[in-house]
N, C-alpha and C positions, 0 to 999 in steps of 0.2 A: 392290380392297380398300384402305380408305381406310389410310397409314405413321402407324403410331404416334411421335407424338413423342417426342423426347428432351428428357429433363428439363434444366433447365438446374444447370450445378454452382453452388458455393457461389460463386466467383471471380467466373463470368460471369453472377450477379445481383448480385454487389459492383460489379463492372466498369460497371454498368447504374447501380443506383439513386448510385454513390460522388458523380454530381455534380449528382443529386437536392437533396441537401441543404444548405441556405441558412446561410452565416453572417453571421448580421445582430449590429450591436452593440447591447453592454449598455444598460438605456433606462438613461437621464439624470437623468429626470424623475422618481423614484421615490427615497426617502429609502436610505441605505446599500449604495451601488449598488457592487461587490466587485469589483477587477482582474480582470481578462483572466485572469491567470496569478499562480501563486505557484512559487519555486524554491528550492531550497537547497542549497549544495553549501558544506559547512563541516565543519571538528574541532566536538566538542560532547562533553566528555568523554572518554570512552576510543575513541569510534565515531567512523566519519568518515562523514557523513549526507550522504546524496543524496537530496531530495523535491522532489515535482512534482504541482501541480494544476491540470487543463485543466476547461475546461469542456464539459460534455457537446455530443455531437450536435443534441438535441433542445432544449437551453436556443439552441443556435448557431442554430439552425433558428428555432425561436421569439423569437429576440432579447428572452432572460430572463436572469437573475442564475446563478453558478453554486451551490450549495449547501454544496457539500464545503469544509472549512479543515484543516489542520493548525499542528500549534506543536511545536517542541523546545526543551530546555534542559538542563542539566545541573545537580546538586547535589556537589562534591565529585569522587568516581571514577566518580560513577552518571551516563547518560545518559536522560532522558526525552525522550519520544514519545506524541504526543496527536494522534490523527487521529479526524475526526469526519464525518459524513453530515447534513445536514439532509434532512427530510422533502420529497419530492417535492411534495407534495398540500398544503404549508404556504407560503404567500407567502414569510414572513419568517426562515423554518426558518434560513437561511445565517446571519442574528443571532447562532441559538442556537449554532449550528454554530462560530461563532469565538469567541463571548464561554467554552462549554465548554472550546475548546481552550488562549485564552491565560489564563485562568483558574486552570484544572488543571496548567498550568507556572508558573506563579505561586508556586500553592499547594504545588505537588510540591517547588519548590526549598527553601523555606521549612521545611515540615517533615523532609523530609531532611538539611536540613541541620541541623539541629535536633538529629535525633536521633543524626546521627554524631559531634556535637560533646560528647554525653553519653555515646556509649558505642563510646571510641576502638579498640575492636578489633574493630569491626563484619565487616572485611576478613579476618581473622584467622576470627574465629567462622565466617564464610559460607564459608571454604575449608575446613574441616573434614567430618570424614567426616559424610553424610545423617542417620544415626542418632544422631547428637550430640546432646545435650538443647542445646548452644550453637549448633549449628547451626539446631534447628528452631525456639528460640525467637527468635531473629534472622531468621530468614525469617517467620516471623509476624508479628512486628511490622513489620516493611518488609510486608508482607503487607496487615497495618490502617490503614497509612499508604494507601496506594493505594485501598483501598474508601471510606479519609477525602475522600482529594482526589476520588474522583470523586461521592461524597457532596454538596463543595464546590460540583464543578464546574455539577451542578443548582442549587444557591442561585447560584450565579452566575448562569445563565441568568433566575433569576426575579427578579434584581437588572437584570437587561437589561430584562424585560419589562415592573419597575414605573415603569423611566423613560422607559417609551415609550406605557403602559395608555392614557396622557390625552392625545397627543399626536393630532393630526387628521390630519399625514399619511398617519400606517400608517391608521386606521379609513376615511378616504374613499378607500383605494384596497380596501379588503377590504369598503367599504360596509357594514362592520359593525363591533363595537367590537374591540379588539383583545384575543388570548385568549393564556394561557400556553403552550397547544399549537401555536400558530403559530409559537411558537421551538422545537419538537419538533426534538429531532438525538438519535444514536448517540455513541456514545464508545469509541474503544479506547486505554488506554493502556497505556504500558509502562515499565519503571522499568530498566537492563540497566547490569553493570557486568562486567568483564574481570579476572577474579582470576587474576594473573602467576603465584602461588605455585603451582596447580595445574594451569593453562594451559584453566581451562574458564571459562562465563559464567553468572549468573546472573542470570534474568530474573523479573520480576512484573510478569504484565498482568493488566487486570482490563476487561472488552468489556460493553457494552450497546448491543442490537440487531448488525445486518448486518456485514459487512466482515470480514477475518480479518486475523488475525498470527501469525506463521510464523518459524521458523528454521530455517536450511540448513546442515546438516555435509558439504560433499561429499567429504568421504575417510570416511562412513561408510559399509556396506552398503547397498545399494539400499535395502531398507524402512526402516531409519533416517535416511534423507539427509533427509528433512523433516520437523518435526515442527509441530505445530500448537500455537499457546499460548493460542486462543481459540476460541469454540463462537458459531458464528452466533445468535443470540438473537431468536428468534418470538414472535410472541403468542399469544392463544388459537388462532388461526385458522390452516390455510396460507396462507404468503404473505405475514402479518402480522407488521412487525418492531415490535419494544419500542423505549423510545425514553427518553430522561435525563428527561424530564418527565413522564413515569408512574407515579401514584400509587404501583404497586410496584415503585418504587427504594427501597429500603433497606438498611440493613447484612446485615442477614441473605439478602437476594437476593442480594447483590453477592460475600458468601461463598462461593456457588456457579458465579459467573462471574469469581472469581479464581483463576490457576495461576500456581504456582512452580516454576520449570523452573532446573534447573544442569549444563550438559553444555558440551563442544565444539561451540562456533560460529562459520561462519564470517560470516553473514547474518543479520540478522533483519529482517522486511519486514510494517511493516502497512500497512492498504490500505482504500480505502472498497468495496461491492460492485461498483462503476462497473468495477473491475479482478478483483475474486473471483469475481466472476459469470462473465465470460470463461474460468476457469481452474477451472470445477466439475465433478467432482466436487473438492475442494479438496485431500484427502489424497492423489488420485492428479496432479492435472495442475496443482499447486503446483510440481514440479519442471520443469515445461515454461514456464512462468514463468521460472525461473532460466535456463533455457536460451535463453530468447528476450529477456532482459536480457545474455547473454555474448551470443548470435551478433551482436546489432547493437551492440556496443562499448562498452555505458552500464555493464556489471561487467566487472571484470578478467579478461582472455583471456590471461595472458601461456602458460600450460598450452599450449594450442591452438598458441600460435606457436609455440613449442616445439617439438611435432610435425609442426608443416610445415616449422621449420628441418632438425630431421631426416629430411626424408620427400624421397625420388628425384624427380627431375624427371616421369619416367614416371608414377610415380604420382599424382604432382600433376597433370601432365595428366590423367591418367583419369578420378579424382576431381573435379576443374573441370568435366571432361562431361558427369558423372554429378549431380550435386548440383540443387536447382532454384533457378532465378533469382530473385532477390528481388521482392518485387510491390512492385507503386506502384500505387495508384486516384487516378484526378484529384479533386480536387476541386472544387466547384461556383463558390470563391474561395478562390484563393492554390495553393500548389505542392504537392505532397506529397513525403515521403520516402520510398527504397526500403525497405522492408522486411525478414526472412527470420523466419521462421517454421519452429519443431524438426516442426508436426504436417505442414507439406509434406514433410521427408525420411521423416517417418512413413507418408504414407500411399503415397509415391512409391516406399519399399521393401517396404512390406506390414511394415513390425515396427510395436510396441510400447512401449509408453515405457521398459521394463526393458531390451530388448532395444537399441534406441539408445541409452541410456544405458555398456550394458556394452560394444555390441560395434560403433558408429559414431563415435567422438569424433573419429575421425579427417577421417572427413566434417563435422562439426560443425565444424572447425576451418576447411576448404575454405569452407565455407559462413558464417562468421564474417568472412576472410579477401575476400571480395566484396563486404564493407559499406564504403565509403569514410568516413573521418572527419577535421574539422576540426581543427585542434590549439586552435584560438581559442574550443571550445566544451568546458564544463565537463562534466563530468557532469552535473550537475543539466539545462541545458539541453539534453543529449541524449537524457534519461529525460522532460523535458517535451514533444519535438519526438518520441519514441516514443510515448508515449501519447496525443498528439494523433490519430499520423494511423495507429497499427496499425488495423484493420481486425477487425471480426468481427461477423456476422451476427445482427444483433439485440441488437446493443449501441450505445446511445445515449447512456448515463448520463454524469454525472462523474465523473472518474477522478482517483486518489489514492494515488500511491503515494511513503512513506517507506521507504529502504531504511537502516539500519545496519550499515557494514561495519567488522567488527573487526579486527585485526592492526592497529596503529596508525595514525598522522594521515599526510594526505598533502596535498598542496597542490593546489586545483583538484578 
């Protein structure tokens, strides 16, 4: 009787296809051809921003342009955050993708600043209790400002498109004339300022099409550690994302893909799908995200050291034996980095996301505590050299993530 095979795990078909894949460079030859990479590690109002855009597997593979852009800026105390997705299935999408992005911080500065300079107790009003007729009429308004700019951020995009309509290079490489929907991209932004008086944040984002934006309280209860400040946005269809060039963008849509959020935070992270898609269902495995941002050293562990300072020799041996080792896949060209991943302790103990959360950090720390890191490399460059080369099964995309971490500036 002929042995049944054994399937192979998720690892040992990584391990297989990881140096499958081709990185060829960006062509040359093709009009607005986008870096390699974008980084950020900077103060920008009250947040100290860490952002990173790689480009996909599949564009690396194909030696094609990436899509993804983001922009920060600040007005005043407020920090903004514009992360954007061009269209997969659009040549030109990554256009719309950054003319959206620097656009909407343009525009965002401008009117913010604007409006704090006419109504000097903005700061005042927004830490006042929710029920407050000055509370909710100030979050309103910062509310309209934000549906404005991303309003804006569409006529921007058709401001890209009409100085390009008549231009021959875009048309003889699309062999056809060029269309508004070729600059099709997504938009999430975010407006977040740090009110001292009360020691909480408040945040307005306002999202069209894929990607999410999130906030982390991690000393609240498990079900409140993350909360969500945006709603994936589809089209008719499954599968089908909306996009900033869609006839129905308007105010009134845009009303219902704005949220006004004011709590303790310590995070707030948005992201193109390149990296939400990785961590779905979003509301549950959004904090394994943050967990895999602390184990490899790109967010603040100091907690963790913490506990291995005070934690016995014995135990620390135990623990070292018990944890798993980080993964590396080769790559097809150039080196990759070790890895750690919270769902290998997960599936290596048989718990739960709840469950390591409440009753492993200890392990967490052991396994944080294995990642080697460079002093000469910033955050940003360690969350762009993360996202390059984590690993996960059927992710190819571009990947985008801005993180804002609050409790004040820091250097590096």
């Amino acid at each position: 009787m002929e042995e049944k095979k054994r399937e192979l795990t998720d690892r040992e078909v990584l391990i297989h296809t990881a140096t499958l894949w081709k990185n060829k460079p960006i062509p040359t030859d093709e009009p607005e051809a986008y870096p390699e990479q974008k980084i950020e590690c900077a103060n920008v109002g009250k947040f100290h921003v860490i952002g990173a855009r790689v480009r996909g597997k599949k564009h690396k593979h194909e030696g094609t342009n990436s899509d993804d852009w983001f922009e920060t800026g600040d007005a005043d105390k407020f920090t903004i955050c514009v992360v954007s997705d061009g269209a997969g299935s659009r040549k030109f999408s990554r256009i719309g993708a950054k003319y959206a992005c620097v656009g909407a911080v343009a525009d965002a500065k401008k009117h913010l600043t604007d409006y704090i300079k006419k109504h000097p107790n903005i700061y005042k009003n927004l830490s006042r209790e929710l029920t407050t007729t000055s509370f909710q009429n100030t979050a309103m308004d910062i509310a309209k400002i934000a549906r404005n700019v991303v309003g804006l951020a569409r006529k921007n995009v058709e401001i890209a498109f009409d100085e390009r309509k008549h231009k021959t290079e875009y048309s003889e490489l699309l062999k056809r004339p060029l269309e508004l929907n070729d600059f099709a991209s997504t938009i999430l932004l975010t407006f977040a300022t740090f009110l001292e008086d009360i020691g909480e944040t408040f945040v307005i984002s306002c999202q069209v099409g894929d990607g999410m934006t999130f906030a982390v309280n991690k000393d609240a209860k498990y079900e409140d550690i993350i909360t969500l400040l945006g709603d994936a946005d589809s089209g008719e269809f499954s599968g089908e994302t909306e996009f900033l060039t869609s006839s129905k963008v308007d105010d009134i849509s845009l009303q219902k893909k704005t949220k006004i959020t004011r709590k303790k935070i310590d995070y707030i992270m948005s992201m193109t799908d390149g990296v939400a898609d990785d961590y779905d269902p979003n509301k549950i495995h959004l904090l394994r995200l943050y967990l895999d941002l602390k184990l490899n050293r790109i967010l603040n562990a100091n907690d963790w050291e913490k506990i291995i300072k005070n934690m016995d020799d014995k135990t620390r041996y135990e623990l070292s034996n018990k944890i798993p080792d980080p993964v590396q896949y080769d790559k097809e060209n150039g080196k990759s980095m070790p890895i750690q991943y919270s769902i290998e302790l997960m599936q290596k103990y048989n718990v739960n996301l709840k469950e390591l959360w409440e009753n492993n950090q200890a392990d967490l720390a052991i396994m944080s505590s294995a990642i080697t890191t460079t002093d000469d490399k910033n955050a940003g460059t360690k969350l762009f050299n993360w996202l390059d080369d984590y690993v996960v099964r059927g992710s190819f995309d571009d990947r985008t993530l801005v993180i804002l971490e609050n409790g004040g500036k820091k250097n590096g």
